[in-house]
C-alpha positions, 0 to 999 in steps of 0.5 A: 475490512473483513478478515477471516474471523480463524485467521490470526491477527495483531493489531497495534493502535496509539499509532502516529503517521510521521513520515510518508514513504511512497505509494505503499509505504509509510513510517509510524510511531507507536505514541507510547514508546516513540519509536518510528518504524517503517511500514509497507502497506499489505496486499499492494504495490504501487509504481517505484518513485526511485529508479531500482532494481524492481523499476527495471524489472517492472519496466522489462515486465510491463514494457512501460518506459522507467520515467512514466513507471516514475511518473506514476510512482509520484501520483500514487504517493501524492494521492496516499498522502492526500489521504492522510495527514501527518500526525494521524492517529491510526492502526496497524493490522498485522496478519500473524503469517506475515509480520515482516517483509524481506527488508525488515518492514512491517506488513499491515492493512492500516487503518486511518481514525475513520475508519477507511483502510488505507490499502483499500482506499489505494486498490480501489482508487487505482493508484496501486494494484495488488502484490501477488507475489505473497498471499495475503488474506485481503488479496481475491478482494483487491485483485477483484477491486483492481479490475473494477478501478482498471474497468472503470479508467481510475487513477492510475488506469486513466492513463495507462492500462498496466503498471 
């Protein structure tokens, strides 16, 4: 992940993967305090696994059925947590302008104990598309992944061109 260097970041580590939430989402427990805290993955959206109130906008918006806009919400979360096991240590990098989201979760790019990131693996895998409704510093490299994982019939793509 390449961050811009004048761009200001937290970066939290000893952290544990505890609990899987969907396809960008995950709650975490800092191995020191244990806490669990939820965190939605930074820069990414990802198909709803539960009928809401953004599955019946996103269904009005893309014109895709709710139950294959859920169908696809299951891939992504199944193939988040192929990704990665429970009980992973990992780190959170948090951009300081963004700390929280509108329900309270913690925004970040996380980083798995190899090194990967997470939110990349998802964008360029094409089990999540990026979340343009707020800037985030990674967000012109994932819609440029995104394109290629759409491009190239990844993931998500294979079976239909927009979610």
């Amino acid at each position: 992940m390449q961050l811009n260097a004048k761009e200001t970041t937290i970066t939290k580590s000893l952290l544990k993967i505890v609990k899987f939430v969907d396809g960008d989402g995950i709650i975490l427990e800092d191995i020191v305090s244990k806490k669990e805290f939820e965190v939605r993955l930074y820069g990414i959206d990802a198909p709803e696994i539960n009928y809401c109130n953004k599955l019946k906008k996103d269904e009005i918006e893309l014109q895709v059925p709710a139950a294959l806009l859920i169908k696809l919400g299951y891939l992504s979360f199944n193939f988040l947590k192929d990704q990665v096991t429970l009980g992973d240590v990992c780190t959170l990098v948090q951009e300081q302008n963004n700390l929280v989201d509108k329900y309270g979760r913690l925004l970040g790019y996380l980083i798995l104990n190899d090194g990967r990131v997470l939110n990349e693996i998802m964008i360029k895998e094409g089990y999540a598309k990026p979340y343009n409704e707020v800037f985030c510093e990674m967000l012109p490299m994932y819609q440029e992944w995104n394109l290629q994982a759409k491009n190239s019939s990844k993931g998500l793509y294979s079976i239909v061109n927009k979610f």
